[in-house]
Structures are given as structure tokens and as C-alpha cells.
N, C-alpha and C positions, 0 to 999 in steps of 0.2 A: 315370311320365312324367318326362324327363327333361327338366328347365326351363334354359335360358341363362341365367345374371344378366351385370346390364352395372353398373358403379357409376361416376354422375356426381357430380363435386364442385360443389356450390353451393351457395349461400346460406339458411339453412332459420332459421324462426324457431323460439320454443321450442314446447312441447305444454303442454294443461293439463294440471295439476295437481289434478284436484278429482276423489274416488270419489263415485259415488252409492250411493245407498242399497241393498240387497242385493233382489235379485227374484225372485223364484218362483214360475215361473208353472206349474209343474206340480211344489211344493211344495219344491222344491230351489235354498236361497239360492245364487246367482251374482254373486257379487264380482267386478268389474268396475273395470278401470284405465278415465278417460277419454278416450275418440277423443281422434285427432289429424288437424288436416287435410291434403286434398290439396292439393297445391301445388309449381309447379314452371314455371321459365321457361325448359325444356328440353323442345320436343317430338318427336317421333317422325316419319321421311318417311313418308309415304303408299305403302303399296307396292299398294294395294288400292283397290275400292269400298267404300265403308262396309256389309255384307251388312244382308239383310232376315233376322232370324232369330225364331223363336219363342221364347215363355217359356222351352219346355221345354230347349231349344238354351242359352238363356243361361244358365239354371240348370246346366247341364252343364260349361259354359263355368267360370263359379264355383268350380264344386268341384272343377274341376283343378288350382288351387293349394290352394284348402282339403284335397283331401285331402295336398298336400304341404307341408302347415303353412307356405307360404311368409308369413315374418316381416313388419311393418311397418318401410317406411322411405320417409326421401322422397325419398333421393339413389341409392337401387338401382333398375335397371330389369331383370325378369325375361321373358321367353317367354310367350306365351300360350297355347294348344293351334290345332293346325293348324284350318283355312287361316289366320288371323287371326291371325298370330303377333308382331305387335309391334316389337320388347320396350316393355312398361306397365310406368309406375312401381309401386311397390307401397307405396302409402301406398290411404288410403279413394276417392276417386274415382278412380286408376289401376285400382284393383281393379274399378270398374263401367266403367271405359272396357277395359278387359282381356274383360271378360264379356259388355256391347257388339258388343266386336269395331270400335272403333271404330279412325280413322287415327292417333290424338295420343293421350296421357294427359293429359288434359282435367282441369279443377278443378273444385271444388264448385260454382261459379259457373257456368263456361262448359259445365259438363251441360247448363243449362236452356236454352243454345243451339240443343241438335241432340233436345231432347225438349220436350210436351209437357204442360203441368199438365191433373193431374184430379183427381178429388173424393176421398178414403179409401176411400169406398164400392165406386168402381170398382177397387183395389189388384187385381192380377193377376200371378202369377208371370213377374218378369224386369222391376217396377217398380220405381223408388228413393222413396225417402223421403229432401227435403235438407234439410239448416239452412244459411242461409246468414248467420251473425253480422251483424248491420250496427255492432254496437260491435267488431268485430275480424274483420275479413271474413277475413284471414290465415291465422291461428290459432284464432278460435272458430269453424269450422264441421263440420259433417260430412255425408257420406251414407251409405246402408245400404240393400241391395238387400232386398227385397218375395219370400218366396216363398210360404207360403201363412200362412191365417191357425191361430193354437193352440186358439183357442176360439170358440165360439159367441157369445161376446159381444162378440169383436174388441176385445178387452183387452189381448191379446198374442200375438207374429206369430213365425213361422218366418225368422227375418235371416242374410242373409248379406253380411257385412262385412270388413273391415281394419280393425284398430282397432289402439291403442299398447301395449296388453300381450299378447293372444293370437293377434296376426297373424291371418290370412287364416280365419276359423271364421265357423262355419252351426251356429245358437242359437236358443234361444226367446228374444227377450227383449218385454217390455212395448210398447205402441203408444202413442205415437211413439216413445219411446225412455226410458234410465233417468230416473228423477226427477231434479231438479239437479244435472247434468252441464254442460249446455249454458248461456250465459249471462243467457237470461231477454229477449235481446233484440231476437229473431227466431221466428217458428214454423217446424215441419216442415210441408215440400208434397210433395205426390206429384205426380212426375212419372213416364211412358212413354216411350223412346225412338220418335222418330217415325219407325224401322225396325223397328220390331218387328211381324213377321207375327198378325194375329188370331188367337185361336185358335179348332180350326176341333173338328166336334164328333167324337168318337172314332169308327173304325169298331168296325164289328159283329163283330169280333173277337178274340180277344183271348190270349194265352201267351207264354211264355218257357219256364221251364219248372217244373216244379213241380205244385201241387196247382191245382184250382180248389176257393175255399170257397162253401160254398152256405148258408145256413139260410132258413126258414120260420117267420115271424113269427104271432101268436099271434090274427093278423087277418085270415089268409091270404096276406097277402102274401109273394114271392120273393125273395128278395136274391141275386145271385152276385158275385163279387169274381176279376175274374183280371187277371193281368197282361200288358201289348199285346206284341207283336214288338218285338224293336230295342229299343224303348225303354223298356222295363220300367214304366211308367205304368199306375198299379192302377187300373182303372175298373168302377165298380159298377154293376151292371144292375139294372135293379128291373120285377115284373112286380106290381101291384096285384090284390089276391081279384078273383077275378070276371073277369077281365081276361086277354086273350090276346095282349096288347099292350106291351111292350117301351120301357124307356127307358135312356137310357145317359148316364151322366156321370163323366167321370176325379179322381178325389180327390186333390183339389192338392197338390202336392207330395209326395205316395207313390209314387215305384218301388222296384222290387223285386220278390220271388219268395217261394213258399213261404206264400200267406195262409192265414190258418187265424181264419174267424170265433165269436164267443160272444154270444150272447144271451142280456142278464138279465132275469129277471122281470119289471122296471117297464118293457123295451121299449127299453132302450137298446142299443146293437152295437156291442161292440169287434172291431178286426181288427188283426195282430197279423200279422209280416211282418218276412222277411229284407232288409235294407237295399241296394240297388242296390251292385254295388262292395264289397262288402265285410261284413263279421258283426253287425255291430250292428243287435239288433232294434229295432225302431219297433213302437208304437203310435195309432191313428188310432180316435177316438171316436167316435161320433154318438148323441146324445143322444135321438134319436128319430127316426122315420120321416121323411126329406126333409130332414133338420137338417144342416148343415153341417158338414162332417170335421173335427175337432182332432188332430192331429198333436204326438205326443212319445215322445222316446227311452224304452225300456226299460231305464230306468240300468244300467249295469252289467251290462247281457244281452250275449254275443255269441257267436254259434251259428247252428245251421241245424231247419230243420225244425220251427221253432217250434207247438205245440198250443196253444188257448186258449180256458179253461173260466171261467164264472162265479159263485158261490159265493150262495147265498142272500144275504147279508150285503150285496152287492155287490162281493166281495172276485173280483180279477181272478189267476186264475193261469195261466204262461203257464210250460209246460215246453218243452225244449228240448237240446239234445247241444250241449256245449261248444265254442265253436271250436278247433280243431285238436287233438280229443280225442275220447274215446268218453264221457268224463261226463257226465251225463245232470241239469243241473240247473233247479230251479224260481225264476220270477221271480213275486213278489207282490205287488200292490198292492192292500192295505183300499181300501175304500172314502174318500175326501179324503184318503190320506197317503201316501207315500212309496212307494217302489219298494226291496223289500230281495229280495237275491239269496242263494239258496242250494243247495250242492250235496243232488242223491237221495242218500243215502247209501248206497254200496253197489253203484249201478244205474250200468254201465259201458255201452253198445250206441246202436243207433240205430233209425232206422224207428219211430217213438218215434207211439204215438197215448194217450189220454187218455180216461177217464168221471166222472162226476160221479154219488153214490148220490143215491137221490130226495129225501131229507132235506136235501143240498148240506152233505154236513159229512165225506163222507166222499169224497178223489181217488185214481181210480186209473190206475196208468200200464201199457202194455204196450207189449214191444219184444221186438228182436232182440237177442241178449246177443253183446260183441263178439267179433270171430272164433272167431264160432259161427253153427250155426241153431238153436240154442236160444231157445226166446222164454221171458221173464221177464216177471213182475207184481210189481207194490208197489204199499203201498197208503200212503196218511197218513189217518190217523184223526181225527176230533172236529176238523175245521178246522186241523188242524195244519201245517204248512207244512216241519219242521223234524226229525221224527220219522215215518222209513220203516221199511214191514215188507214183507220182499222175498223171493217163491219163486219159481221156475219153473214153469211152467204144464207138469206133468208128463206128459210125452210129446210135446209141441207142437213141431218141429222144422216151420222153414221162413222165410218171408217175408212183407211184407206184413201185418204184422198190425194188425187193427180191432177198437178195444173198445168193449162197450156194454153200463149194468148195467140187468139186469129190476127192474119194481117191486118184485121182494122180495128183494131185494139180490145175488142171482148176477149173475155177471159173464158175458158172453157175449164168445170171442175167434175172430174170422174169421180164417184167413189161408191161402198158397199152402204144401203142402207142400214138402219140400227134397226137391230134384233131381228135381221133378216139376210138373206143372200141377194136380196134383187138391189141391182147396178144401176146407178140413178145419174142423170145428168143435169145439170146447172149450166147453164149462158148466162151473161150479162155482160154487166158493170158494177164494179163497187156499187152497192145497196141499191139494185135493180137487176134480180136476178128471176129468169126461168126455169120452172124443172121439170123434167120430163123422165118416167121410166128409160131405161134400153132394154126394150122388148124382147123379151124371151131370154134375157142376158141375166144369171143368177151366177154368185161364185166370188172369189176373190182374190188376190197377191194381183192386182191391175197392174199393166203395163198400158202407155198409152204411145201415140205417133201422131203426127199431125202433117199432112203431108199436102203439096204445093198449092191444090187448088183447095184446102182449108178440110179437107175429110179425115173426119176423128176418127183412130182406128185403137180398139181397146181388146189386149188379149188379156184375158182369165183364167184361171183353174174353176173349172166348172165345179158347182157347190155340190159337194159331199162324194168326189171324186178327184182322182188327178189329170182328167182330160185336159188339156189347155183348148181354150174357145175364142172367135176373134169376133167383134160387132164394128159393125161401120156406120157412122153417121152421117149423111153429106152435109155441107155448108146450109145453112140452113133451112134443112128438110126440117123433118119430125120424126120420117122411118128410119129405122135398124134393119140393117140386114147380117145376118148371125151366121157361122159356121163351124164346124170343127177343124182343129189342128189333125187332120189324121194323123195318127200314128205319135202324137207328140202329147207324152202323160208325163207331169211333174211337178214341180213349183217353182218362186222365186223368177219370174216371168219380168225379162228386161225386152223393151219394142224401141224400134230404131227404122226410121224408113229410107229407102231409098230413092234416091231424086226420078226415078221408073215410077212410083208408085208403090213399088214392093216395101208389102210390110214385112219384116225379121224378128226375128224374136228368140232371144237367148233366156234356157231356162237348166235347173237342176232337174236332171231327169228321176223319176218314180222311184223309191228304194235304192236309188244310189246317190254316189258323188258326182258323179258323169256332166258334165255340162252339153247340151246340146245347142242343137237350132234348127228351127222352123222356118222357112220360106214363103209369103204365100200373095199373092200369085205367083203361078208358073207351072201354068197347068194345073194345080190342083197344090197341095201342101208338100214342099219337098221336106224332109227333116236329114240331119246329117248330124254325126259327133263336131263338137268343137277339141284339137287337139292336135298333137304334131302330127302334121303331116297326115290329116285323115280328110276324109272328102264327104261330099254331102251323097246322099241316096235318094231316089225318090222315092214315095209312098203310094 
């Protein structure tokens, strides 16, 4: 985007001078210059209504100069993004009168004019947090926009600010703000602009484009995670054991594409996700069933098609193809520490999927090798993160490929052959592998399941159609046995089994956005909307 600047000369008092203490709220100290305020007795004409706009809309609003690092000042005035185009100053309140969309660039002060106060509790993406100094109203104050919260304890928040050292950035920092910065002589209040649209509750469907992730918790519960139209807003759906009945809630401040969820043993869910706009992965917590999403960057990650496995340990690893490359590297986080990045070594391709041995000490990856249909395997051994051993899955040429290892440590690889639709399978071991058609089985966008007593179940969109098809292979048979998903045409085809036997399978239905699901067994294929409060149907 291409921004205007205007620069007026006037009168500006100085800034503080005082760092606070370093913070890390997702273990990575952040040195921090202190705010400076808005201020300015130069305003803007009115070219407009003041607009009603949603969180999501201001949050958007925001990161059009964030993403173009537009600098702190108090005498510059830059562009806003259409229709609300300004020019706003760009010191700390120009920057929330900017994302507003308001007529003036308004001060610290004269915010709480056209907004008003509410409790912390109620913070909501596209709210401010002010200080307004009363020992230096001028100079000591600041604000900082509200997008969602980091953690479950509401200790520290997603901010998107203007400050005096980093310009126009979107950060974790601490709630309300760094420790002794500010002068001690005022509190922060949360205020809402009194145009801001409520927000209203997600519809019932939901892509951009990409994968849907799905997993099946260890209580019977459903989780799916996709991302809406337009607006890339990840919204989790949850279907509780027992239950035929659908709820839906958007995870504050996650857009983006590309989810790819992990579940560890104690019941916690990470999801793990291309960042709207741009490469940098995010991660988004939840600490347990209905627990609030924490949101933080994958230091250092920036790629596409992120995979994301969980380690006995609790150690999170999250593979992934390099931005603007074919390398293929892993991003780590032990459990309470740090985020260290490192290249597969060796492992060039993409289409990139992921297994974890039943022991969780041992990951494996499998892909397409670049400008190739070669597909390749590595492994890392004993928890290692940092040392690969990497063969081709010998005769395996194609697309699409899905890994998943047996309890007795073979590795099972699905995928579409090259320059064909027929669906081929691979057993082994690193560099001792079998292949075998799946019989009658033609098509692609694989989903696969792997369920208790070791039976491979693979749903497809059958080739040159949007049937969805499911094949089943038993533990080491050699037959397939193949069916259709009645009544279930689409793509983007997510499988998830349940500890029954029953395979599921969440997909984008045929010509629409609609997210569905298939059942099957149970008597025959049930299918049902994924959505608030809707229920399954049989077929």
C-alpha cells in the first residue's frame, strides 16, 4: 500500500526518557523505548461520516501501516487505507484515530470524547487501553490498541501501538502496559469507540483456502479449525462426545490459512497457522477444552504449510517449507522455553506432512522432493530436532502425500500417483519400502485415519468429480475395500477417527463455503452441516 505523508511544523514537547524493564511474555525479553504521546493542535477536515466499523475492520485498519512500519512522529501526517483516508497524525493516538477511521487525529485525552469506558474484563478486538498523565497530561501519556488476549491469565495482550522507538508495531506486551514507564500518576482505562459494530456470531462456514484441521480429543470430543471467506478469521467449531450439536466461536485475533492442529497428551491444543498477509507463522494455545486462545508468534518461522506435532515431553514441533524456498525447516518449542529454528537438513520440496512414533521420540517427515514427483522421508531420531536421516520412499512418485506410523514403527505413506489419479500406498521403513495400488481408489485432496487396531482409512474426492470416497486397508492385508461417502460432494477433505472405529471426515462442501461432515460407520454414511447449533442428518 502506498501511504501519503504530509509534514506539519509545530510545536512538540519532548518524550520520555525512561526504559522499562524487559518482558516476556512468551519467553523472549523485549526492550522497549518509552511511548510518546499524541498530541497536536492541527486537525484534519472532515471529509466523511465518522463509519460504524467492527473489531475486525479496525484491526485491519491498524496493520496497514504496521505492515509498512510507518515511523513515530508528531508533526508527520500519513494516509489511512480507503475509504477513511485522513491523513492521521502518526504518533500513538493518530495511530487509533487512523484505525477508528475517525474525522480529526484526536489526542490521548479527546479519545474518551467520542468512546466509551469499560471494565478489562470486557477488552475486545479494536479497544484502547489510555493513560492519561494528570502530572503531565502533554507528555506523560499514552494509548495502545486491544487485540486479543496472550494468555489465559490475561497477564499479557496482543497491542497494536505507535510508540517512540518501533513505530507503528503489533506485539505481545504485558497488561496494562511495561512496568515503570508511565509516571505513577494516572491508571490505564479501557475504552470502546462508540462506532464500533458488535460483534456478531460467525456463520456456519467457513475457508480461504487451504487445509481444514480437525482432531478428536481423548473424551470424544470434535474440534475443527478453518478459516472464514474474505476475512481469513480462524474459527473453531466444537462438537462435544455424545453430542450432534455444533458450536462456533472465532479465535481472537487468528487470521490466516494453512491450520494444522496437535494434541498433547495432558489435553492441551495447539494450532499453528499461516499469518494473514504474509509468512510469518503464529501460534494460538488452549490450554484445555473451552479455555481461551493465547496467541504468539513462531519466532523466527516464515513459511507456508505449516505441520504441527506434539512430543511426549510437551515439546511442540512445527515443520514447515521456507518462505521463498523449497527448504524444508523445523520450528521448536520445549515445553516453558523458547522457540529455536532450524533447517531439515538435506530436505528441499514441499506438500510437506508429518508423524510422530508411538514412543513421541521419534519425527517423521514426508514430501514431495523439489522439481520432482519424487516423494522423500527423514526422520530425527531420540527427540532430536537437529540431526536428519533422509531417503526416498523408493518408487513413490506423485503428489499429495499423507504420513502415518503403525504401532510397531512402520511408517504408512498415502498419496496420488504422477500424472495419474490412482492412489498408491507405501509401507515400510526408511529405505525398505512396499507399494501397492488401493484398488479401485482414483481421486485426490487425501485425508487419512489410522485407527486402534492399525486400519488405514483414506477419504478422497473421487477423480474428476466431488464425490468424497473412503478405502480401508487392514493391518497387513493387501485388499481395499472402497465406498462412497453418500450424499457427501466437496473438497479439502480433513479424517479423524474415533476410538469406535468410526471414521469422520470434515470437508468444504460442492459450490459453496458450507463446511460439512460425514460419518461412517453408522449404518451407512451419516452427513450433517458443521455449524452453530446444527445437527447431523442421515443419508
Amino acid at each position: 500500500m502506498n501511504l501519503k505523508k504530509t509534514t506539519i511544523t509545530m510545536l512538540v514537547a519532548g518524550s520520555f526518557a525512561v526504559a522499562p524493564a524487559a518482558f516476556a511474555a512468551t519467553g523472549t525479553a523485549a526492550p522497549h523505548a518509552a511511548p510518546r504521546v499524541g498530541r497536536s493542535t492541527v486537525t484534519t477536515t472532515p471529509t466523511t461520516v465518522e463509519p460504524a466499523l467492527t473489531g475486525t475492520q479496525i484491526h485491519q485498519r491498524a496493520l496497514a501501516w504496521i505492515d509498512e512500519h510507518v515511523p513515530y512522529s508528531q508533526t508527520t501526517y500519513v494516509d489511512g487505507p480507503a475509504p477513511y483516508v485522513g491523513p492521521y497524525r502518526t504518533d500513538c493516538s493518530g495511530f487509533v484515530s487512523m484505525a477508528w477511521g475517525l474525522n480529526t487525529s484526536d489526542t490521548t485525552q479527546s479519545l474518551r470524547g467520542v468512546a466509551t469506558q469499560i471494565t478489562d474484563s470486557q477488552l475486545q478486538m479494536g479497544d484502547i487501553l489510555d493513560y492519561n498523565s494528570t502530572k503531565d497530561p502533554t507528555d506523560g501519556s499514552h494509548v495502545v490498541m486491544f487485540v486479543s488476549w496472550a494468555n489465559a491469565q490475561h497477564t499479557a495482550y496482543l497491542a497494536d501501538e505507535n510508540d517512540g522507538q518501533q513505530g507503528a508495531v503489533e506485539h505481545v506486551i504485558p497488561f496494562p502496559y511495561y512496568p515503570g514507564v508511565m509516571d505513577g500518576s494516572s491508571t490505564w482505562i479501557a475504552y470502546r469507540d462508540n462506532n464500533l459494530v458488535p460483534p456478531v456470531a460467525p456463520p456456519v462456514t467457513g475457508r480461504v483456502t487451504g487445509k481444514i484441521a480437525m482432531v478428536t480429543r481423548a473424551n470424544g470430543e470434535v474440534d475443527v479449525v478453518a478459516p472464514l471467506p474474505k476475512t481469513g478469521q480462524l474459527v473453531e467449531y466444537v462438537r462435544p462426545a455424545g453430542s450432534t450439536t455444533w458450536s462456533a466461536r472465532p479465535i481472537s485475533g487468528a487470521f490466516g490459512s494453512s491450520p494444522s492442529l496437535s494434541l498433547s497428551s495432558a489435553g492441551a491444543l495447539d494450532l499453528v497457522y499461516q499469518g494473514a498477509g504474509g509468512t510469518q507463522l503464529w501460534r494460538a494455545h488452549q490450554a484445555s477444552t473451552g479455555a481461551s486462545w493465547a496467541l504468539d508468534k513462531v519466532t523466527g518461522a516464515f513459511g507456508s504449510d505449516p505441520v504441527a506435532v506434539t512430543r511426549s515431553s510437551g515439546e511442540l514441533d512445527v515443520a514447515y517449507v521456507g518462505a521463498g524456498g523449497t527448504q524444508i525447516w523445523i520450528a521448536s518449542q520445549p515445553s516453558g522455553k523458547n522457540w529455536s529454528v532450524n533447517k531439515v537438513t538435506g530436505a528441499f520440496g514441499n506438500q510437506l506432512t508429518a508423524g510422530l512414533s508411538s514412543d513421541s521420540k521419534t519425527l517423521d517427515l514426508a514430501y514431495v522432493g523439489a522439481g520432482s514427483t519424487q516423494i522423500w522421508q527423514t526422520s530425527a531420531a531420540n527427540g532430536s530436532d537437529t540431526s536428519w536421516s533422509e531417503s526416498k520412499v523408493t518408487g513413490a512418485f506423485g503428489s499429495d502425500p499423507v504420513l502415518l506410523q503403525q504401532p510397531d514403527g512402520k511408517l504408512d505413506v498415502a498419496y496420488v500417483g504422477a500424472g495419474s489419479s490412482q492412489i498408491w500406498f507405501a509401507t515400510g521403513t526408511p529405505g525398505s519400502w512396499a507399494l501397492q495400488k488401493a484398488v479401485g481408489a482414483f481421486g485426490g485432496d487425501l485425508g487419512t485415519g489410522l485407527s486402534s487396531n492399525g486400519t488405514f482409512d483414506i477419504t478422497y474426492v473421487g477423480s474428476g468429480s466431488t464425490q468424497l470416497w473412503r478405502t480401508v486397508h487392514p493391518v497387513g492385508g493387501s485388499s481395499w475395500a472402497g465406498a462412497k461417502l453418500t450424499g457427501a460432494f466437496g473438497s479439502e477433505a480433513a479424517t479423524t477417527m474415533q476410538g469406535s472405529g468410526t471414521t469422520e471426515t470434515a470437508y468444504v462442501g460442492a459450490g459453496s463455503d458450507q463446511l460439512w461432515l460425514a460419518t461412517q460407520p453408522s449404518g451407512g454414511t451419516v452427513v450433517g452441516k458443521i455449524g452453530t447449533g446444527t445437527t447431523a442428518s442421515a443419508s
